[in-house]
N, CA, C and O atoms as a MOPAC input file, in Angstrom:
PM7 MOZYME 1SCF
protein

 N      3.69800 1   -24.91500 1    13.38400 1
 C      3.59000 1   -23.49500 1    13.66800 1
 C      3.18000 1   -22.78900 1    12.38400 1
 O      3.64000 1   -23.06500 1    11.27600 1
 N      2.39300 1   -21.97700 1    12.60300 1
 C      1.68000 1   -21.44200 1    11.23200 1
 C      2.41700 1   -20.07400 1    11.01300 1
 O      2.35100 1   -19.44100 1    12.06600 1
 N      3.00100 1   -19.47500 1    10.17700 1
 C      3.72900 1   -17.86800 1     9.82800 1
 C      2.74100 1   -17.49700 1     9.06500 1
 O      1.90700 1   -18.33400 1     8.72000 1
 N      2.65800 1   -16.33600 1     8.71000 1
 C      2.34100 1   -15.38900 1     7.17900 1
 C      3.04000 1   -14.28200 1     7.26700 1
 O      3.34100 1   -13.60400 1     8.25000 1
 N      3.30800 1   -14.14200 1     5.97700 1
 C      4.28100 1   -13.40800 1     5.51400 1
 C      2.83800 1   -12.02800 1     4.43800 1
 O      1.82400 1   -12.21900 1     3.76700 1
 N      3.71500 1   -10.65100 1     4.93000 1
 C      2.73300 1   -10.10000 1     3.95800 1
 C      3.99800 1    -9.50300 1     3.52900 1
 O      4.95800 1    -9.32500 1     4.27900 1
 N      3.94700 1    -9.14700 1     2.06200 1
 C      5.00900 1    -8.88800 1     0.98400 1
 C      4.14300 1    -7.86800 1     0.17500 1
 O      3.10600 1    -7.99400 1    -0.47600 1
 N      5.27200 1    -6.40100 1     0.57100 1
 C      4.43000 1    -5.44100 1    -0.07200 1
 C      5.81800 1    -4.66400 1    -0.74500 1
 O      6.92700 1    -5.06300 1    -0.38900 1
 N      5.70100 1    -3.57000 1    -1.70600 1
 C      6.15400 1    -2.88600 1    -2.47400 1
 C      6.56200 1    -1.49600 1    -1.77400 1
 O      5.74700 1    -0.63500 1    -1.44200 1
 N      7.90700 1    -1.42100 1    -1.61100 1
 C      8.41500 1    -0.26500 1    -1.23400 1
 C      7.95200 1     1.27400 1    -1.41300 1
 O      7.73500 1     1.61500 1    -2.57600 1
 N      7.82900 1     1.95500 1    -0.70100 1
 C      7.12000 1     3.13300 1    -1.17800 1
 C      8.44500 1     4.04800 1    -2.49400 1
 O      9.66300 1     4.18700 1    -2.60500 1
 N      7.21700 1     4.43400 1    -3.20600 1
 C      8.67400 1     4.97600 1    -4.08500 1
 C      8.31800 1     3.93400 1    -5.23100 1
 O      8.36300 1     4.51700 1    -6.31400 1
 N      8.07600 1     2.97200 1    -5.32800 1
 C      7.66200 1     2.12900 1    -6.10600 1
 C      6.56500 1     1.71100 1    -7.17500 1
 O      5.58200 1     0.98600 1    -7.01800 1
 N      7.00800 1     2.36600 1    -8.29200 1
 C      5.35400 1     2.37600 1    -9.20900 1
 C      4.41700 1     0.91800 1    -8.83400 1
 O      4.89000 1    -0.21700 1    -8.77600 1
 N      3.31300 1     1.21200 1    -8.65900 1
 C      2.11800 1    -0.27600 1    -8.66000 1
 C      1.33700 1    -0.12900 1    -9.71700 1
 O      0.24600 1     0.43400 1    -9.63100 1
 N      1.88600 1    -0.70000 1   -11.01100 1
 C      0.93000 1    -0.82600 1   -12.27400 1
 C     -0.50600 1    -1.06100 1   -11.62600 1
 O     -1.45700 1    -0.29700 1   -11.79300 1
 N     -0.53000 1    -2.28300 1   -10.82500 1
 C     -1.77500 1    -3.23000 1   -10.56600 1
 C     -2.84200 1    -3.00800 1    -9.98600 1
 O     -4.02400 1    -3.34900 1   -10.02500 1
 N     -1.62400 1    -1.83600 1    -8.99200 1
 C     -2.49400 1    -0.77500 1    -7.42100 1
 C     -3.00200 1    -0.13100 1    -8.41500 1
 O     -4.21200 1     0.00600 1    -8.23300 1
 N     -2.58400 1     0.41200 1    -9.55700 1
 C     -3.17700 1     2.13300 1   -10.32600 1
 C     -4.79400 1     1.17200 1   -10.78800 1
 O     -5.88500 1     1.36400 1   -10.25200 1
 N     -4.52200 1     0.22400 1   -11.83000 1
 C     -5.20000 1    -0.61400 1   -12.21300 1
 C     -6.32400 1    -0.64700 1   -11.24000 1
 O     -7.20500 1     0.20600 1   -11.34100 1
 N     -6.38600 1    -1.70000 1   -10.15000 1
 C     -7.52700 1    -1.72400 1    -9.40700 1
 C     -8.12200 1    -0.51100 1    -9.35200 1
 O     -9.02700 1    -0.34700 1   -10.17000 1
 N     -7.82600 1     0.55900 1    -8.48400 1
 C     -7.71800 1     1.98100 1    -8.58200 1
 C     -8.84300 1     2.45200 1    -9.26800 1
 O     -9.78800 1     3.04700 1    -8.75100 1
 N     -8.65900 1     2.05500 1   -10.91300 1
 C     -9.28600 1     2.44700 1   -12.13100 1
 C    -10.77500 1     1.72900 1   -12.04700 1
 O    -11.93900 1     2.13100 1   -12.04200 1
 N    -10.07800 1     0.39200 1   -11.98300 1
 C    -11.53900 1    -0.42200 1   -11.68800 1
 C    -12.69800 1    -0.11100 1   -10.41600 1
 O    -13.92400 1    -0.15100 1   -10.52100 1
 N    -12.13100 1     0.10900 1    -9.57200 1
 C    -12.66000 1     0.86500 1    -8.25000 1
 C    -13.66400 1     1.74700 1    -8.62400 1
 O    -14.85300 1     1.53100 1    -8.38700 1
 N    -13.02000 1     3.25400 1    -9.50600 1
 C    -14.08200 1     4.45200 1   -10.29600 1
 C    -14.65100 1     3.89700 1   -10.69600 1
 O    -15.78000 1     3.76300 1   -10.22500 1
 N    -14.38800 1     3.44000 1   -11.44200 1
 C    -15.86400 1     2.79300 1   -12.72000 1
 C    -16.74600 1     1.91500 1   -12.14600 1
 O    -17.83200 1     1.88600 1   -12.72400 1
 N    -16.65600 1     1.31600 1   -11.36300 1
 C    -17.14600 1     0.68400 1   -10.45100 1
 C    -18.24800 1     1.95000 1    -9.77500 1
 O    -19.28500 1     1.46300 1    -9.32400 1
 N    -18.18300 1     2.86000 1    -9.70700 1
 C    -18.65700 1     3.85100 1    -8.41200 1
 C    -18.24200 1     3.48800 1    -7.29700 1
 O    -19.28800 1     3.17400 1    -6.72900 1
 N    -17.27600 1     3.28400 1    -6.46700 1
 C    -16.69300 1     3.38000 1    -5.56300 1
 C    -15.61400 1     4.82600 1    -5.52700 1
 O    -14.38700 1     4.73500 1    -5.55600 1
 N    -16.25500 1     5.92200 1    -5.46900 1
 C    -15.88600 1     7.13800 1    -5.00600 1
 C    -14.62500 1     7.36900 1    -3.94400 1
 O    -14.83300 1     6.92900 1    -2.81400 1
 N    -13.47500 1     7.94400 1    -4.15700 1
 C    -12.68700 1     8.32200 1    -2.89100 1
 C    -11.86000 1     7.51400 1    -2.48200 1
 O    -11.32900 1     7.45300 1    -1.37300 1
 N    -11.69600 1     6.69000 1    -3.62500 1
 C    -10.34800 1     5.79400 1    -3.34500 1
 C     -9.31400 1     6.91700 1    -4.15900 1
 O     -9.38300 1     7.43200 1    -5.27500 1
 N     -8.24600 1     7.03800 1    -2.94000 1
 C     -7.07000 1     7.62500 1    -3.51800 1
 C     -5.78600 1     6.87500 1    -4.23000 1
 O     -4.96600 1     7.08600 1    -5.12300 1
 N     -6.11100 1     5.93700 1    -3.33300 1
 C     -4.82100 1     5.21300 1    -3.80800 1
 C     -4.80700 1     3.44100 1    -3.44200 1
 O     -5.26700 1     2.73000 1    -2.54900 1
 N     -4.18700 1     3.28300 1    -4.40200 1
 C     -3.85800 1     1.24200 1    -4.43300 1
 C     -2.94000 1     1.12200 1    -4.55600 1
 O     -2.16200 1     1.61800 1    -5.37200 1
 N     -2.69500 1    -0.14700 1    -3.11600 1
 C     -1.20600 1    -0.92300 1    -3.32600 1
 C     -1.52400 1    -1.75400 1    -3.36200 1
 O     -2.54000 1    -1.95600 1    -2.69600 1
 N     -0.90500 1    -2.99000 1    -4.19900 1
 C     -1.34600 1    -4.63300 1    -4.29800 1
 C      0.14800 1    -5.19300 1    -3.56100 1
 O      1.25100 1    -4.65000 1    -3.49300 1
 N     -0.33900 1    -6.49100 1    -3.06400 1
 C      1.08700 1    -7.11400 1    -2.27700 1
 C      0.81000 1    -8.36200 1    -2.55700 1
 O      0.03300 1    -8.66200 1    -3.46300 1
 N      1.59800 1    -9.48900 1    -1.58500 1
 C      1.31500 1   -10.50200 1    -1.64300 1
 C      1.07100 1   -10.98300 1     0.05400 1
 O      1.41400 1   -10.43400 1     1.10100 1
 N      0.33000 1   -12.24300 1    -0.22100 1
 C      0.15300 1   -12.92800 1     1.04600 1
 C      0.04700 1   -14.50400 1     1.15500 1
 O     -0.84000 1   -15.30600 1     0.86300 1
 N      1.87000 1   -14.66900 1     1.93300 1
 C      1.76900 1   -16.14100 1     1.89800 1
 C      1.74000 1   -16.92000 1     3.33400 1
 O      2.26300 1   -16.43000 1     4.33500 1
 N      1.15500 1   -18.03000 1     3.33200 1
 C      0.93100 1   -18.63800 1     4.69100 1
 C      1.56200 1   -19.86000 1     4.13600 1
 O      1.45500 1   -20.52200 1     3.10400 1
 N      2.55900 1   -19.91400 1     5.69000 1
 C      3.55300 1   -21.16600 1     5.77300 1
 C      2.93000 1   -22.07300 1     7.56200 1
 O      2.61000 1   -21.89900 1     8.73800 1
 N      3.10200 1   -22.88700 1     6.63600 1
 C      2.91000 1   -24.08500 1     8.30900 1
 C      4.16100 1   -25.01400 1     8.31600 1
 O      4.46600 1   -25.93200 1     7.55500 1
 N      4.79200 1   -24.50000 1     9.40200 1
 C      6.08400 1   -25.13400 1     9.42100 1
 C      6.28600 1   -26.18800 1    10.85000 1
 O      5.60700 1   -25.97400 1    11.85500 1
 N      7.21900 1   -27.24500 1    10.79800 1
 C      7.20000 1   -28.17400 1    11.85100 1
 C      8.26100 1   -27.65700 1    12.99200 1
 O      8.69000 1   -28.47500 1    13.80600 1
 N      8.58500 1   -26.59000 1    13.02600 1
 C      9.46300 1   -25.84900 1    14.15700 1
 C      8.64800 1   -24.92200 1    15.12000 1
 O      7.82200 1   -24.01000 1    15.16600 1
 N      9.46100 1   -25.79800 1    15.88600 1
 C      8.60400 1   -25.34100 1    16.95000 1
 C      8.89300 1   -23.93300 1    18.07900 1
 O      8.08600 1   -23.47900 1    18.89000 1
 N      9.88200 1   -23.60200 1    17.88700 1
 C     10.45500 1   -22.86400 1    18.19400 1
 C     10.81500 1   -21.37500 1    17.64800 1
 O     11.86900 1   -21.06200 1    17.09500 1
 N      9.37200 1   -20.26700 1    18.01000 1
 C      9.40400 1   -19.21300 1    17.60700 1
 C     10.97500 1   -18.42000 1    16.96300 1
 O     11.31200 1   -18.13300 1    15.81400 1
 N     11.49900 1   -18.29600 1    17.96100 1
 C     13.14400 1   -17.30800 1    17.24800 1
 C     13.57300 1   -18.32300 1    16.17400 1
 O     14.34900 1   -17.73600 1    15.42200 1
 N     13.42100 1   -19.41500 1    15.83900 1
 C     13.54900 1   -19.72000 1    14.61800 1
 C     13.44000 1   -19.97100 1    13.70400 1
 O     14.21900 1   -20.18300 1    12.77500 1
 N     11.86400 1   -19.99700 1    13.88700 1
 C     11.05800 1   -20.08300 1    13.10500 1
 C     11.16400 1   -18.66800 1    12.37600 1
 O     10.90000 1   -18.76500 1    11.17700 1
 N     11.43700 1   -17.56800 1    12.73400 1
 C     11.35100 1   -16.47400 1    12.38200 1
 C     12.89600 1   -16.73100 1    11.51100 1
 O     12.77400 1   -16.54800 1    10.30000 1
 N     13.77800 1   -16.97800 1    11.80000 1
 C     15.21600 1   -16.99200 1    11.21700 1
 C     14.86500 1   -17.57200 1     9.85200 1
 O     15.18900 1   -17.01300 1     8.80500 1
 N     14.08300 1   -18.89800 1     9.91900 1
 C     14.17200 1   -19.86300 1     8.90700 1
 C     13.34200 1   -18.49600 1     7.91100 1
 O     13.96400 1   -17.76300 1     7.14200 1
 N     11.89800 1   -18.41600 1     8.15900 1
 C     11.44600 1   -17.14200 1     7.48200 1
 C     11.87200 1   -16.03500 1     6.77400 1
 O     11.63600 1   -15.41100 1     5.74000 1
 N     12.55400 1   -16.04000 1     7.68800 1
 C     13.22000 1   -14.52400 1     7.29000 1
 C     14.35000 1   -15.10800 1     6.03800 1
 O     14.35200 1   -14.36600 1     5.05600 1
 N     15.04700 1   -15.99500 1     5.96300 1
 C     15.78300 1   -16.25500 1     4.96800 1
 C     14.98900 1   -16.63800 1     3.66200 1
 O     15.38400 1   -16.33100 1     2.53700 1
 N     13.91400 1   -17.28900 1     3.89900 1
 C     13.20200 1   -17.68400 1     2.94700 1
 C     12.56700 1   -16.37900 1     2.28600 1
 O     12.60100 1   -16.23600 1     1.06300 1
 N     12.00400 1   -15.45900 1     3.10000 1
 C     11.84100 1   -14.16900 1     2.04600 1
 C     12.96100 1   -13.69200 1     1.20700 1
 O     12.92900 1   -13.55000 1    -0.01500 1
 N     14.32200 1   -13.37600 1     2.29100 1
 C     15.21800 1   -13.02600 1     1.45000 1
 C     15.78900 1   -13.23900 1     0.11200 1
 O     16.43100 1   -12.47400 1    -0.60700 1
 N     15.32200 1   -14.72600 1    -0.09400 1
 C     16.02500 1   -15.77800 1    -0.88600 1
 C     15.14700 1   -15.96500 1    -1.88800 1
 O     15.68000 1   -16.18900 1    -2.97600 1
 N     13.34100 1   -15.93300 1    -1.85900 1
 C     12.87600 1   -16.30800 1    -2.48600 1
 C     11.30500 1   -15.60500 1    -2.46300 1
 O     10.78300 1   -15.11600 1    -3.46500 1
 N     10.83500 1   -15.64400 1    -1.46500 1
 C      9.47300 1   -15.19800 1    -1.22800 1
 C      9.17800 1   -13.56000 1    -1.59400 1
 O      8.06900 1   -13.08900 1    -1.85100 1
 N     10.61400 1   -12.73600 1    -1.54200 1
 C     10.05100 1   -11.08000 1    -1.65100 1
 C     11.80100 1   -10.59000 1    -1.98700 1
 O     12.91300 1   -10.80000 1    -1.50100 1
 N     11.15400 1    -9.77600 1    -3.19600 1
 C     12.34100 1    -8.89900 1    -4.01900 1
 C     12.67800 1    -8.01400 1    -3.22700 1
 O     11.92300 1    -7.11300 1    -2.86300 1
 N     14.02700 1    -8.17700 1    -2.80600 1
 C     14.02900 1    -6.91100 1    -1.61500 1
 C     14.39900 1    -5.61200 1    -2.04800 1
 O     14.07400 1    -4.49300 1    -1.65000 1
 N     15.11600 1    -5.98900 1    -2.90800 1
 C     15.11000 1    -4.50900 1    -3.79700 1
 C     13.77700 1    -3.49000 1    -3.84500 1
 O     13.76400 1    -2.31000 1    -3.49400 1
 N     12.84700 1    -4.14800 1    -4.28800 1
 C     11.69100 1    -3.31400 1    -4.57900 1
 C     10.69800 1    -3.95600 1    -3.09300 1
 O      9.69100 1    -3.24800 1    -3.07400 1
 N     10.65200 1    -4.58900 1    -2.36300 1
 C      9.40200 1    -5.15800 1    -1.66100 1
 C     10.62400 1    -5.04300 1    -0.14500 1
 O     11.80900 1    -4.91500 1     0.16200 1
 N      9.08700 1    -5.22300 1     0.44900 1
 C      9.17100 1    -5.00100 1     2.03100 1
 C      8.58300 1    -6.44400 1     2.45800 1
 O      7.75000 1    -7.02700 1     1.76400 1
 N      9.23000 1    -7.10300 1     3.98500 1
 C      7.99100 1    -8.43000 1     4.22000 1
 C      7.98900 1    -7.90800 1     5.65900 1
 O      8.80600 1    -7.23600 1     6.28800 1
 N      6.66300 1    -8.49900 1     6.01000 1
 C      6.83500 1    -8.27700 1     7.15800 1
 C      6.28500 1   -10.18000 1     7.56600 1
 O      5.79700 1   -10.98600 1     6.77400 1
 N      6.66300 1   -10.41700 1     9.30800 1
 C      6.27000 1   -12.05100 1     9.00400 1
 C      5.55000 1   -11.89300 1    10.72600 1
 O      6.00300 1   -11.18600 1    11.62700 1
 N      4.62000 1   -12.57600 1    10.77000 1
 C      4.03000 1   -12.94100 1    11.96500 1
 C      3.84200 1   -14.41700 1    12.22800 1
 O      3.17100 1   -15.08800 1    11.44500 1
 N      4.26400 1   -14.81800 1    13.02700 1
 C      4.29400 1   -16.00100 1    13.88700 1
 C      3.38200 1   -16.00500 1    14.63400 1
 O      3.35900 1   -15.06400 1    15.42800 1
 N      1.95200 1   -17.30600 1    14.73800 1
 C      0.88500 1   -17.34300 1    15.44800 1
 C      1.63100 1   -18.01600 1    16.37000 1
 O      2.67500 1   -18.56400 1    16.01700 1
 N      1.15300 1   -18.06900 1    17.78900 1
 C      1.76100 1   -18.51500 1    18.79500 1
 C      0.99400 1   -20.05400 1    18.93500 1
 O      1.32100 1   -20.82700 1    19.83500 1

C-alpha cells in the first residue's frame, strides 16, 4: 500500500526557506509571488494491507519521527 505524507509548517511559523525562494522567485522575474511555504514530502510503501491501519501505523510514525509537531502539520493519504 503506497501513503504520502505532506509535512508542512504551522501557520504562525517563520519559513526562512519559503522567504528565501520568495527572493529567488523576484530576481528571477517571476512577478506576484506573495508568499512561500516550503514543506516536506514523503512516500511510504508499506506491506499492510489494511487502510485504518495503515493510517494508525502512519500517523505514529509522523508523530514520532517524520514531522515536528510542535511547529509542523502532516497530513497522510492512503492510495487505495
Amino acid at each position: 500500500m503506497k501513503v504520502k505524507v505532506h509535512v508542512t509548517l504551522k501557520s504562525g511559523v517563520l519559513d526562512p526557506q519559503g522567504k528565501a525562494v520568495q527572493h529567488a522567485l523576484a530576481s528571477l522575474g517571476f512577478a506576484g509571488v506573495e508568499g512561500v511555504r516550503q514543506g516536506k514530502y514523503i512516500e511510504l510503501e508499506l506491506a499492510e494491507k489494511d487502510p485504518a491501519k495503515a493510517r494508525e501505523a502512519v500517523d505514529a510514525m509522523c508523530r514520532q519521527l517524520l514531522a515536528n509537531t510542535v511547529i509542523e502539520n502532516y497530513a497522510i493519504d492512503i492510495a487505495a
